[in-house]
N, C-alpha and C positions, 0 to 999 in steps of 0.2 A: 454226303453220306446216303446209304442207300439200304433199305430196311429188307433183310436177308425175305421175308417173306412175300416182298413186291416185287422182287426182283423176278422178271419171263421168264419163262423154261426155256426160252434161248437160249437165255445168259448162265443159267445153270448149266444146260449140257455144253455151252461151251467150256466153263469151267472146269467141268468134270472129265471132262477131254486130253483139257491140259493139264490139270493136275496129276492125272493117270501117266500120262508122258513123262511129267516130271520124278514120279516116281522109279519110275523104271529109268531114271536114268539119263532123259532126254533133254536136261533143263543142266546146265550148270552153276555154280554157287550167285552167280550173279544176276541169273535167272530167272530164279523160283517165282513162279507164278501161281498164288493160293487167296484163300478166304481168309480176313484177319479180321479181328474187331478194332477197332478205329474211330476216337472221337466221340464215346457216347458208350450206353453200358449194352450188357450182353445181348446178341441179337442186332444188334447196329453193325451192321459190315459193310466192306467193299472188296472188289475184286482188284488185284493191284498185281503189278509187274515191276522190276528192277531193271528190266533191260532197256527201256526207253525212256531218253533223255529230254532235255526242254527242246533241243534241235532233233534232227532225225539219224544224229549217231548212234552207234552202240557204245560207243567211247563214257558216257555219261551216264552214272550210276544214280539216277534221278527217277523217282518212284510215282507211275502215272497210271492210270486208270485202264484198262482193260477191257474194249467192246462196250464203253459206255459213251452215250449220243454226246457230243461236243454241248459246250453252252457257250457264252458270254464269259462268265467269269464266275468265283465263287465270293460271298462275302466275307468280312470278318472271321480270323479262326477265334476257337474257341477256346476256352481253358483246358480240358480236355484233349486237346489235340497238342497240348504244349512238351514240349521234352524237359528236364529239369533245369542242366546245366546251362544253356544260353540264358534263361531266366535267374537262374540264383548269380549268373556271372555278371547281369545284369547290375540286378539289386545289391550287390556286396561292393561292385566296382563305383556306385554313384556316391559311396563313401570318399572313396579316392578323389574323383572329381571337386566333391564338394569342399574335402581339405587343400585343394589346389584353388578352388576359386576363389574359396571365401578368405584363403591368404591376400591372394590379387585387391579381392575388395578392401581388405582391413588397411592393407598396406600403403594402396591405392598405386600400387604397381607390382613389376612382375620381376622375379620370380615370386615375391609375397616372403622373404625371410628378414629376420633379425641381421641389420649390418653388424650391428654391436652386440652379440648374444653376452648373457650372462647365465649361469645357473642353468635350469630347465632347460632353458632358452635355445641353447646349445643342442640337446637332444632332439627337442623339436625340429632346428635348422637341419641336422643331419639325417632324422627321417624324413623329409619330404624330401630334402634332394637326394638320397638312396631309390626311394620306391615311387616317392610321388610324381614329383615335377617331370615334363616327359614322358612321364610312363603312362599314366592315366588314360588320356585319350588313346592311346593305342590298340587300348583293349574295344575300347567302342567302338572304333575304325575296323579292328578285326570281326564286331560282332556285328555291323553293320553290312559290310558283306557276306554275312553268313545268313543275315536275316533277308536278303534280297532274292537268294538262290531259294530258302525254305519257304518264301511268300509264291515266287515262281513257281518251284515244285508244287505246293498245295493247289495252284489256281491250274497245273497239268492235272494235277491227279483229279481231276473232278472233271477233266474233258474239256477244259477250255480252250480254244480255238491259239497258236502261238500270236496271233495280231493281238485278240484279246488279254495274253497274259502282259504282251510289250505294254499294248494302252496301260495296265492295270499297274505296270512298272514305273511307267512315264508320268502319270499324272499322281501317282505316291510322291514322288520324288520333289516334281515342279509345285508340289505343297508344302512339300519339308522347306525349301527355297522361301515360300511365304510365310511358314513359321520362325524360318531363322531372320529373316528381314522384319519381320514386326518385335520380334526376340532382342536382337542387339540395338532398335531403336528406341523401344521403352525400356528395357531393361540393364543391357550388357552384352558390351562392345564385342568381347570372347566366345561367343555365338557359335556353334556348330550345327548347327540343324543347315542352317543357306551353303555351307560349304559340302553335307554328307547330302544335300540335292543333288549339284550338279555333277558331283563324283558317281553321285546312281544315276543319274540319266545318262551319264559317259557310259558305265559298267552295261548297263542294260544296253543301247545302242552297239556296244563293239566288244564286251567281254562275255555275258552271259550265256550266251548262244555258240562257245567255240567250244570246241575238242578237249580233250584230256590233255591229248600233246598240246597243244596253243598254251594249255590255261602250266604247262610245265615250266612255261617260261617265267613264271613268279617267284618257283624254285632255284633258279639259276639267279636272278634279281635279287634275292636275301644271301645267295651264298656270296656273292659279292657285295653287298653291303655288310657281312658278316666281317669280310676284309678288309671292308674299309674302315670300320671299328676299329680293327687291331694297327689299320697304320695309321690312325686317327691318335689313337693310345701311345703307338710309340713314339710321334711328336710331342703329345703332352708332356712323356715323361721327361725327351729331352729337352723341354719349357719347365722344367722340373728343374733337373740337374742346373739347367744355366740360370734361371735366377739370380739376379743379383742385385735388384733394385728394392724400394722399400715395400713394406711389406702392401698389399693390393686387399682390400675388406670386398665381401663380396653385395653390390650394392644394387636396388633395385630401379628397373627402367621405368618411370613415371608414366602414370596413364592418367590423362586429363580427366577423361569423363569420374574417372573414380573420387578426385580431388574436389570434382566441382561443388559448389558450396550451393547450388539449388537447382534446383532437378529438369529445370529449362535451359542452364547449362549444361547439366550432363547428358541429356538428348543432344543438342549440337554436337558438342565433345565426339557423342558414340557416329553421329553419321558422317565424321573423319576420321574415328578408328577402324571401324568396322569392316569397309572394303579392304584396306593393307592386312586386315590380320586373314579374313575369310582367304585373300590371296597369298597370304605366307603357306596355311596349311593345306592348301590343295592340293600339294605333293603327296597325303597319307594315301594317295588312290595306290598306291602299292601296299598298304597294308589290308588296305580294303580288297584289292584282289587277292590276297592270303587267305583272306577270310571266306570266296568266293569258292577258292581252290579248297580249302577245307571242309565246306558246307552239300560239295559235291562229291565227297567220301564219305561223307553225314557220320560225323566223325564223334560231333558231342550227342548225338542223337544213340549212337553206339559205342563208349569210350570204353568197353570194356574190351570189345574189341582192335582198339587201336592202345591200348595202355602205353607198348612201347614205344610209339609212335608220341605220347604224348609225355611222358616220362622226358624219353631226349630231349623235347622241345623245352620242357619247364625248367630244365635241368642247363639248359645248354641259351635260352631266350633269358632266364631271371639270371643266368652266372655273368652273362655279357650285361645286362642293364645293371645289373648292381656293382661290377667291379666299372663298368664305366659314369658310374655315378660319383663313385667312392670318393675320387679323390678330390673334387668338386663340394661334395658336403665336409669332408675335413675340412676345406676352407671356409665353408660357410658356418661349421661350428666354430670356427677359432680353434683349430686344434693344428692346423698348417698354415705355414704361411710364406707367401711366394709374391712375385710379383703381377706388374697388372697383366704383360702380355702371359705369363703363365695360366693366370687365370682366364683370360681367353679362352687359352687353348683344353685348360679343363672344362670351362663352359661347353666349347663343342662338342669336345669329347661324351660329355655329358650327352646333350641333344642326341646326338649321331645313334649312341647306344639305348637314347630310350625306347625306338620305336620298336624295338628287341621286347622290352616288356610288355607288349600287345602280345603275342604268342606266347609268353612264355606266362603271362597270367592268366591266358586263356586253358592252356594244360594244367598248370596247375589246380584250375578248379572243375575242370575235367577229371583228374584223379582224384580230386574230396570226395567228388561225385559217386564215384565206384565205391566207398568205404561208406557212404551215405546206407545205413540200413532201416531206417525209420524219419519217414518226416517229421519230424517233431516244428512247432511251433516257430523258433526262431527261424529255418530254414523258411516253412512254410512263409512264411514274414518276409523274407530276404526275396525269395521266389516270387512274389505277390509284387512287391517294389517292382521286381524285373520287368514283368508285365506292362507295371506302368511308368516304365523307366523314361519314358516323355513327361509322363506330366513331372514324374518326380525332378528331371531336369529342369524345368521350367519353376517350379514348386521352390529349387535352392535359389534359381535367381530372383525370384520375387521377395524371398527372404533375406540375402545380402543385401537387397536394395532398403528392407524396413529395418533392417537391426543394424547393418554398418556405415550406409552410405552418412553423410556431413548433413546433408541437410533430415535427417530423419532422426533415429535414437542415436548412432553416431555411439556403439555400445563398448566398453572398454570393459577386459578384466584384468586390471593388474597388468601385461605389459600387451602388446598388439599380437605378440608370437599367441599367448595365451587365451585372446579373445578368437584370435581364429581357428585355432584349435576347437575351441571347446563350442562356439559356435556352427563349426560344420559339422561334429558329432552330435548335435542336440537336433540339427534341422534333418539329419539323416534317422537317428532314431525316430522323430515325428514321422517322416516321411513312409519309414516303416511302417509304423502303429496304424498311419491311414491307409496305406494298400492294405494291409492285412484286414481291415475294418471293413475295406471298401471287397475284398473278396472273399469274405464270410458273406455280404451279404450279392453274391455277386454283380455287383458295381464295375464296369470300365472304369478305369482314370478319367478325365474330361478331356486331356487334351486328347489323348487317344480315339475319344469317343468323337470330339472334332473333325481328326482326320480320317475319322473311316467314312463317318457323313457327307468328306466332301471329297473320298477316292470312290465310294461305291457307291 
């Protein structure tokens, strides 16, 4: 940030050069080169351009700084400089996750449902497997590439040298890596922090720095997984139709470390889950390039401008995750019943189509966004979480480990579907009350506050 009054006379009459140009005509929509305020109150400006990218295309609609001296890098952004929607998608989405964990943990396996539902029970199983299971991380894999390209942009727009923004990329990254590794061995096995490491060190090495056309090719990658959905769907159904065996409960895959009955157990347990799972989800690096391709149209940065754009997506990513959910949670409430290879084949189905729900939960709270006309309180709260959407990650796992693991309170209400319910909504509202606490009084999260200590 650069204080409109220190700035040379150089750098005004260039300014005023080009904005004169641009008036008249010589800047097109993508161009516009002017004075904005930015990051701080009236009086705090910079001089910024649209038409230069993190590489030296014109291709990339990436917003960098304008005749001012290169640095090193910038530090920490600020609250201030935040956009809404990536933060409130943040903080509303860590609900999701937490009802998807803290099933894992109650159950001390996965998916984390009632084999045997009865009553409520029922309801519950069929809402997580509609919206949750699958779906969840998607959305964080979308906003994880979106926050790589927005950290990039920020550390251009302030004149940082491109080696300088890569280090600044690389060694974020190779830290997330040592959070998720101290993460899944004191805590839980289901760790994403060590796997969205090396997906960003990939991204930054061979995605972030390419073209518009390169980065199209993400586009053509979901429209065919979009198809594979649909022929994914019409094997389940005919796993549907032929059933003919007894009826198949849908039951969960046992995780040692969850089980384990003292906490020296379930460290060992977690450093033999931990590599197979981090290795199962490496694949989400195409959603995380969704998010990159997204971030480079700064799309929730501007959602009023992309509405239709994001409309299709919510309309068209939540129709596919939810109808390939469906028929997976009818069996898991006891309201279908088929056999076992059928359920297989709705399991896949299931899978295949959640990662549809990372885009299309990401539009969706792009358009709440646009109808958003006052910050009120709750928002501000949800927003605040998003912020510190690490620690609060870490904040649910340290609490499944005191409120349900065996050797701890070990907490039951009434039946396991109901303690984890009511468990991930209660650690999620706390998790609220303290970002909001913690950004009245402007407070970073800790771990946050961690990892900027040991990136910059």
């Amino acid at each position: 940030m650069v204080a409109w009054k220190s700035i040379p006379p150089a750098y005004v009459t260039l300014f005023l050069r080009i904005n004169n140009k641009c008036h008249k005509g010589g800047a097109g929509p993508t161009q516009t080169v002017g004075l904005t305020h930015w990051g701080g109150p009236v009086g705090v400006a910079r001089i910024e351009s649209t038409a230069q990218p993190l590489h030296s295309s014109s291709e990339d609609p990436v917003t960098t700084t304008t005749s001012l001296p290169a640095v090193d890098h910038r530090g920490p952004v600020t609250g201030r400089e935040r956009a809404l929607a990536p933060d409130l998608i943040r903080g509303a989405m860590l609900l999701m996750i937490g009802l998807a964990n803290s099933a894992n943990f109650a159950f001390a396996g996965q998916p984390g449902v009632e084999s045997a539902p009865h009553g409520f029970e029922r309801i519950l199983n069929f809402l997580k497997l509609t919206f949750v299971d699958a779906r969840a991380y998607p959305v964080f894999a979308v906003m994880f590439g979106y926050g790589l390209v927005q950290l990039a942009r920020r550390q251009r727009s302030s004149g940082a040298t491109p080696g300088a923004v890569r280090r600044i990329l690389l060694k974020r990254n190779a830290w997330l890596i040592g959070f998720g590794l101290v993460h899944a061995t004191l805590l839980y096995f289901g760790d994403f922090l060590g796997a969205y490491g090396v997906v960003g060190i990939i991204c930054t090495l061979f995605l972030i720095n390419r073209g518009d056309k390169f980065h199209r090719i993400v586009l053509a990658i979901w429209a065919f997984m979009a198809v594979e959905v649909l022929f994914v769907g019409a094997k389940a159904a005919l796993a549907i139709v032929n059933s003919s065996g007894p009826a198949h409960a849908l039951t969960n895959t046992p995780n040692p470390s969850l089980a384990a009955s003292s906490y020296l157990g379930s460290l060992v347990d977690r450093l033999h889950e931990y590599p197979m799972h981090a290795a199962s989800v490496m694949g989400f690096i195409v959603i995380v390039w969704l998010g990159i391709w997204a971030a480079r149209k700064q799309i929730l940065e501007n959602p009023g401008a992309h509405k239709t754009l994001l409309t299709r997506v919510a309309v068209g990513g939540l129709g596919l995750t939810v109808l390939g959910g469906l028929p997976l949670a009818l069996v898991g409430a006891g309201w279908m019943h088929v056999d076992e290879s059928a359920v297989d084949a709705l399991s896949l189905l299931s899978h295949v189509s959640g990662m549809f729900g990372g885009p299309g939960y990401v539009a969706l709270f792009g358009l709440l966004v646009l109808r958003i006309r006052k910050l009120s309180v709750p928002v501000r709260a949800i927003s605040a979480l998003g912020q510190r959407s690490l620690s609060g990650y870490l904040f649910q796992s340290v609490s499944w480990m005191i409120l349900l693991a065996p050797f701890t309170l070990d907490l039951r209400f009434g039946s396991t579907a109901y303690t984890a319910a009511l468990v991930a909504i209660g650690v999620w509202v706390v998790s609220v009350a303290g970002a909001y606490a913690m950004s009245r009084r402007s407070y970073r999260g800790p771990a946050e506050t961690l990892l900027r200590k040991l990136v910059y």
